[in-house]
C-alpha positions in Angstrom: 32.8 54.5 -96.5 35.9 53.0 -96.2 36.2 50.1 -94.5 39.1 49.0 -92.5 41.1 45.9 -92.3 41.6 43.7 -88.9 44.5 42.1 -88.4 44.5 38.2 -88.6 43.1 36.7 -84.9 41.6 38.9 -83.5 38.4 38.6 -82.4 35.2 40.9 -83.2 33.6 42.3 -79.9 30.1 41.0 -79.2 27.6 43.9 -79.4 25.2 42.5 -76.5 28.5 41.4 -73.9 29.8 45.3 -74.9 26.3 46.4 -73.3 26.5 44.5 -69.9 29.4 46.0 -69.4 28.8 49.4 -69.4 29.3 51.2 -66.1 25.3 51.6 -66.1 24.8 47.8 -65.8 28.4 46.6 -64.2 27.9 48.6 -60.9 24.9 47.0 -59.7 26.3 43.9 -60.5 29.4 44.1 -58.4 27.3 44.9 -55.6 25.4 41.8 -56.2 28.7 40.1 -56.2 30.2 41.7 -52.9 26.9 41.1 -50.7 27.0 37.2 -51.7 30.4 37.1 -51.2 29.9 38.9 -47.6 27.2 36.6 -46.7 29.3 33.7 -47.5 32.5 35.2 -45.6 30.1 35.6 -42.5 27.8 32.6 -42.5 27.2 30.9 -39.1 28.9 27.7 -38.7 26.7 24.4 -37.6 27.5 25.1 -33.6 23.6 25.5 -32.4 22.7 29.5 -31.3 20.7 30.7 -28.8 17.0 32.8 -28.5 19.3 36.1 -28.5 21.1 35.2 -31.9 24.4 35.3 -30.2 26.5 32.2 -31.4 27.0 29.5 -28.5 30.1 27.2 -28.8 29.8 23.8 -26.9 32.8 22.5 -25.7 34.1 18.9 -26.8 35.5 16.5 -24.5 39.2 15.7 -24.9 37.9 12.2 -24.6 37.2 9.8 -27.8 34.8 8.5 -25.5 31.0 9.8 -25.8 29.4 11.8 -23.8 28.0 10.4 -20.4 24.6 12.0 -21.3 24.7 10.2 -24.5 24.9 6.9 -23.1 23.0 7.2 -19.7 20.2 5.3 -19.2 17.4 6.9 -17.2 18.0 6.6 -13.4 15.3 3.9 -11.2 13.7 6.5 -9.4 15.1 6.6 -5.7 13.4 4.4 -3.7 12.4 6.4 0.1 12.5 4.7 3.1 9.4 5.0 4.8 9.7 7.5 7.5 9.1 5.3 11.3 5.7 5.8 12.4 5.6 7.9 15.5 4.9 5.8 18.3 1.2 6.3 19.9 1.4 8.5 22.9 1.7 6.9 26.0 -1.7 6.2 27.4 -2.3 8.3 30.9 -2.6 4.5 32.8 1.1 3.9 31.3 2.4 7.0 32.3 1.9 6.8 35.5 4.6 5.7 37.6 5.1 1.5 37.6 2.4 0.7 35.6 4.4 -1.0 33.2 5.3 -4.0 34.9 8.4 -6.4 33.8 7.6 -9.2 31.7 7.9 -12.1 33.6 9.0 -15.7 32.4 6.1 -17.5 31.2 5.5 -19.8 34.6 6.2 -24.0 34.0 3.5 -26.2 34.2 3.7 -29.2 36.9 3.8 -32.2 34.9 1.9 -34.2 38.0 -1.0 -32.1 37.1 -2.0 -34.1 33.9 -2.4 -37.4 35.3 -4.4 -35.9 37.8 -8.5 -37.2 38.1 -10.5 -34.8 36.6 -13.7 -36.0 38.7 -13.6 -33.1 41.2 -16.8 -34.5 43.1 -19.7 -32.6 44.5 -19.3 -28.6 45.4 -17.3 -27.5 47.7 -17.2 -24.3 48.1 -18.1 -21.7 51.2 -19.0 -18.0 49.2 -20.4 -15.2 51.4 -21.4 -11.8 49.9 -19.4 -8.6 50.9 -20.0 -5.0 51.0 -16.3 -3.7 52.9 -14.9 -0.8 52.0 -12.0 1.5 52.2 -11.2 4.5 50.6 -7.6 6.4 51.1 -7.0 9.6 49.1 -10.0 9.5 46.4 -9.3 5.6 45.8 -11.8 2.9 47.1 -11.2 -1.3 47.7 -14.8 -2.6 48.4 -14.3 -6.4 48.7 -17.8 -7.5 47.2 -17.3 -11.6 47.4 -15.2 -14.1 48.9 -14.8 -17.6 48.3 -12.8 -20.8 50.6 -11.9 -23.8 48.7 -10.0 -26.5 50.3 -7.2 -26.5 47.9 -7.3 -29.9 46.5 -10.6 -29.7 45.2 -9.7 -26.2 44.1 -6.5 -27.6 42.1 -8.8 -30.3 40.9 -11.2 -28.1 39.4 -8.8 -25.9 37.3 -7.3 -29.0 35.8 -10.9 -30.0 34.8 -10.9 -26.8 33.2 -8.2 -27.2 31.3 -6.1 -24.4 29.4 -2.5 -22.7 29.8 -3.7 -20.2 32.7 -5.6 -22.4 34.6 -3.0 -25.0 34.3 -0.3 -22.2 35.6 -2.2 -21.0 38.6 -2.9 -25.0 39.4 0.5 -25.7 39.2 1.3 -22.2 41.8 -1.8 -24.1 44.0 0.5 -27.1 44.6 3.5 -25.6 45.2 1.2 -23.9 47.7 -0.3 -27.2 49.3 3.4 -28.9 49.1 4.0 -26.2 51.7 1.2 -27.2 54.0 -1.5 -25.0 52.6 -5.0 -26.2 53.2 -7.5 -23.7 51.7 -7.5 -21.2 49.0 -9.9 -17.9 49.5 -10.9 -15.5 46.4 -11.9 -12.4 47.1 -13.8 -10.3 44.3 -12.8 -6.2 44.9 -14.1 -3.3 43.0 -11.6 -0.8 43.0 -12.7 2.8 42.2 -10.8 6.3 41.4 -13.1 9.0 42.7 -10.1 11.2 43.0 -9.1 13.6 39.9 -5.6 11.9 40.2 -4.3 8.8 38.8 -4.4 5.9 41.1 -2.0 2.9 41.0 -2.4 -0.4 43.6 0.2 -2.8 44.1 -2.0 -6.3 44.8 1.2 -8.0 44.5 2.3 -7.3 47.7 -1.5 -8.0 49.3 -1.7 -10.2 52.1 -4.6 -12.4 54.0 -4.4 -12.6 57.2 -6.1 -15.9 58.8 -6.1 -18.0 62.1 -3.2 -15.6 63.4 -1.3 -16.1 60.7 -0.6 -13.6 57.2 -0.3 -15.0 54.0 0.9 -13.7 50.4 -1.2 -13.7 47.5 -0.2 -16.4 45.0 -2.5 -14.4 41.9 -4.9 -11.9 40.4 -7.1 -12.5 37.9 -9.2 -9.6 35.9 -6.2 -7.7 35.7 -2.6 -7.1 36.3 -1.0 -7.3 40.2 -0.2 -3.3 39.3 -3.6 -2.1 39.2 -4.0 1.4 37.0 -7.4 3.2 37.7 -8.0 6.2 35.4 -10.1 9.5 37.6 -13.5 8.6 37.9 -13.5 5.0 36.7 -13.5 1.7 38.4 -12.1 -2.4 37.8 -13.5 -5.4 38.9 -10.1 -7.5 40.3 -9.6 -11.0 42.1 -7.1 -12.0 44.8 -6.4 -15.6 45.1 -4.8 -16.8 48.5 -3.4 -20.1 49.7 -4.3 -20.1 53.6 -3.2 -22.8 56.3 -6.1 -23.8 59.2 -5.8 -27.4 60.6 -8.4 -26.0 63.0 -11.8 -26.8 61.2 -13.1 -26.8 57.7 -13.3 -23.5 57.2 -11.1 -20.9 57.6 -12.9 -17.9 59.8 -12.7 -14.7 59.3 -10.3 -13.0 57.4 -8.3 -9.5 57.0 -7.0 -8.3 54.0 -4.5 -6.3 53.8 -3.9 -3.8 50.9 -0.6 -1.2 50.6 -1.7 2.2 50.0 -2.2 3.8 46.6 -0.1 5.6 44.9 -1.8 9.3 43.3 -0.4 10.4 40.3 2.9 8.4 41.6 2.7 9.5 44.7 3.2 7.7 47.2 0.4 8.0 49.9 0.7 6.6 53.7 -1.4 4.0 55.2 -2.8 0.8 54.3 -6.1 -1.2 53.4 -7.2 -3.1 56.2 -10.5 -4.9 55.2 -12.0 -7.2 57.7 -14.4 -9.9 55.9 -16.0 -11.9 58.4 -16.2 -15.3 56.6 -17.3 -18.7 58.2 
C-alpha cells in the first residue's frame, strides 16, 4: 500500500473528535445547546411573581430615601374615648312638673347662737294627737301631731343639739322671734296619693293661721317644701311655724292651710283647710 506524504504542519485528525462530530451525534447536541441558551435568554429576573406565574414589577420610588413602610414603627393603638354614659331616666317623681326645686344658697348661721346657754331647763312643750284630714282629687293631708314651743326654749334646744341643720333652722327661729314671734307649732302630716296620678304639694307656700292672724311656714323637715307622692304611696312631712299670741301661754287652736295639689302637673282648684283644735 502506498503510503502518502503530509505536508509539513499539518495536523492529523483525532479519530474519537472525528466521531462526535458526525451528524448522528452533533444534532442532539445543538439542541442541547439551543434549549440552554433559550432558558438563559428567558430567565425571570429577581422582581418577586405572583400565585398565577405572571411576573409582578414593583415600582421604586424616585426618592433616595427608603420606603415609609421600611422605617415605620408600629402605630400605639388608638386610644377610644369612652362613649358618655347615658343619663338614668328621669324618675316619674322628677318628671313631674316642679319637682325639681332650685338649689338654694346654703342659709348663714347666726353667730349669736354659739354663745348661747345650752341648759334649756325643764320641758316645755304642749303636743296633742291629730287625726284631720283632707283629701282633694285622690291626694290626702291628715295632720297626725302638733306641737307649741315658746320659741326660745325651742331655739334653745336645737342649739343643744348641735349640727349644721339644726343650727340653720335656729338661726331662721330668731330672725322669727326678732320679729315678735312668740311660739313655734310643728305639725306632723301624712300625705297620701290614692289617686292613679302623680301628686305634687307645694308646703312652701303653707300657712298657720292663729289668734286672727296667718302666718308663713319658716321649714319642713322629712322632706323637700315640693312634696312628690308617687300613685298609691304615702310621706311622713313636718311644718314648722313661728306664731305670735301675747294672749296666754298657749296658742289656741289653729288652721292650716294647704294650696291644692297639683295631678300629673295639673293644677287642681281649692285648698287644704285643716282645723286642729290645740290648747
Amino acid at each position: 500500500m502506498e503510503t502518502r506524504s503530509r505536508p509539513p504542519g499539518t495536523l492529523e485528525p483525532n479519530a474519537a473528535l472525528g466521531r462526535f462530530l458526525r451528524p448522528a451525534y452533533l444534532l442532539p447536541a445543538a439542541v442541547v445547546i439551543a434549549a440552554l441558551l433559550l432558558a438563559v435568554a428567558v430567565q425571570p429576573s429577581p422582581q418577586h411573581s405572583n400565585a398565577t406565574g405572571s411576573v409582578r414589577v414593583e415600582s421604586i420610588a424616585a426618592s433616595p430615601t427608603p420606603r415609609a413602610a421600611a422605617t415605620r414603627t408600629p402605630a400605639s393603638p388608638t386610644r377610644e374615648e369612652p362613649s358618655p354614659s347615658p343619663s338614668p331616666p328621669a324618675s316619674p317623681e322628677e318628671a313631674v312638673a316642679g319637682a325639681r326645686s332650685t338649689p338654694s344658697a346654703t342659709p348663714t348661721i347666726d353667730p349669736s347662737l354659739l354663745q348661747q346657754p345650752t341648759q334649756c331647763g325643764t320641758l316645755r312643750e304642749t303636743a296633742v294627737a291629730l287625726s284631720v284630714e283632707q283629701a282633694i282629687s285622690g291626694i290626702s293631708v291628715r295632720a297626725t301631731r302638733a306641737a307649741v314651743y315658746p320659741i326660745e326654749y325651742f331655739s334653745c334646744i336645737l342649739v343643744a343639739a348641735g349640727g349644721s341643720e339644726s343650727l340653720q333652722l335656729a338661726s331662721a327661729i330668731r330672725k322669727q322671734e326678732t320679729a315678735g314671734m312668740t311660739h313655734v307649732v310643728l305639725v306632723d302630716l301624712w300625705v297620701a296619693n290614692g289617686s292613679k296620678l302623680f301628686g305634687q304639694l307645694n308646703l312652701r307656700t303653707a300657712t298657720l293661721a292663729a289668734a286672727g292672724q296667718s302666718f308663713g311656714a319658716v321649714a319642713t323637715l322629712g322632706a323637700r317644701s315640693e312634696l312628690v307622692i308617687a300613685s298609691g304611696q304615702g310621706r311622713n312631712v313636718t311644718i314648722v311655724a313661728a306664731v305670735r299670741n301675747t294672749v296666754g301661754e298657749s296658742v289656741g287652736p289653729i288652721t292650716l292651710v294647704i294650696d291644692a295639689p297639683l295631678a300629673a302637673g295639673t293644677p287642681v282648684a281649692g285648698k287644704y283647710q285643716l282645723f286642729l283644735p290645740t290648747p
